[in-house]
N, C-alpha and C positions, 0 to 999 in steps of 0.2 A: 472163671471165678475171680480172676487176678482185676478184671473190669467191673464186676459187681462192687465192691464198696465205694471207686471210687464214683460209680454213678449213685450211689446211694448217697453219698456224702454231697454230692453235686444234686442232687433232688433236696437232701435236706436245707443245705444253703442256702439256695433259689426261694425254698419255702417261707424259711426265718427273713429269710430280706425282704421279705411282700411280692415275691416272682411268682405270685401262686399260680396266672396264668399260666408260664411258663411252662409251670412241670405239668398243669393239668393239659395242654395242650401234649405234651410229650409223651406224658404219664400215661393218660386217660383217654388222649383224643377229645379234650374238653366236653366242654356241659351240651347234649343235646337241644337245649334250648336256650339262647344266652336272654337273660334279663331287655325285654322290650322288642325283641324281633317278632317280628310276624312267623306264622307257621305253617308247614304242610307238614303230610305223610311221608312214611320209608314203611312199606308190607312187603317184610320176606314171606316168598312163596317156594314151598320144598315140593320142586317135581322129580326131586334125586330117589336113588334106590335107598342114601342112608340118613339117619336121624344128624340133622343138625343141633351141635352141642355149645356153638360160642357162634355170634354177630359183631364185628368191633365194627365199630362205626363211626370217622373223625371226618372233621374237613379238611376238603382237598387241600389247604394250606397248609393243614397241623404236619409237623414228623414227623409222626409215624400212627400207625391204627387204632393204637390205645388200648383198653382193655374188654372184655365180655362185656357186651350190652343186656345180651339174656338177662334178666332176675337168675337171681341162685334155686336151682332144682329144673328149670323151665330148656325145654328142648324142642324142637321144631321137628315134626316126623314126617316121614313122607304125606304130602297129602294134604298139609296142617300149612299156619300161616301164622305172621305174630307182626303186629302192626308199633312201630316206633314212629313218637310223633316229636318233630327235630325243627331247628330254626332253617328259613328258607334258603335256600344257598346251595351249593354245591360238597356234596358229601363220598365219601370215600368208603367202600364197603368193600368188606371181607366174612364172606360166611361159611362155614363147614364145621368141617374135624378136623384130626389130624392126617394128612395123607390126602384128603380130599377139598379142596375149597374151589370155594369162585369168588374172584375181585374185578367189581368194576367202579368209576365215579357215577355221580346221579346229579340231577340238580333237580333240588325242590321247589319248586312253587310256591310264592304264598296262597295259603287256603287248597292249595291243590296236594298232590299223592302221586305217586311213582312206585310204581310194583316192578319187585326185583325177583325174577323167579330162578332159583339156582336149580339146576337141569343136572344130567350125569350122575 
């Protein structure tokens, strides 16, 4: 707790000063698609026994993972797939629950797709 305000206060500062990459990069794991880059696919594929409830997805460069990519309400069940379409580069994935995930990097293609099937 004694860490949260001051990184709260250090998000808001970065923000007000025009750092908005910054915190979004740190925050968020920045924008899926940044303004002019070419595209590919990220298809999480759930070959696991349980419902995947959160996808954070940043580049390999950003911080750290950032926040749920899922839409709100949206969950991945066994079986099922859910297609994120991301600027081409090299991306960093994190998919599960809690107690259970799989992390690995990807690199995207432009125009191409990369299937990430989380197993266990």
């Amino acid at each position: 707790m004694r860490l949260a305000l001051p990184a709260l206060l250090l998000s808001a500062t970065l923000a007000l000063s025009g750092c908005t990459s910054v915190v979004d990069n740190f925050v968020t794991g920045g924008p899926l698609v940044r303004p002019g880059d070419t595209t590919g696919i990220i298809q999480v594929v759930n070959r696991s026994g349980y419902t995947l409830t959160s996808v954070l997805l940043s580049r390999c460069s950003a911080p750290s993972y950032g926040l749920n990519r899922l839409p709100s309400g949206v969950s991945i069940r066994p079986g099922q797939s859910y297609t994120f379409r991301v600027s081409a580069e090299c991306w960093s994935v994190l998919a599960g629950l809690a107690g259970h995930d799989a992390r690995q990097n990807l690199h995207v293609r432009s125009g191409g797709g990369v299937v990430y099937t989380v197993t266990g």
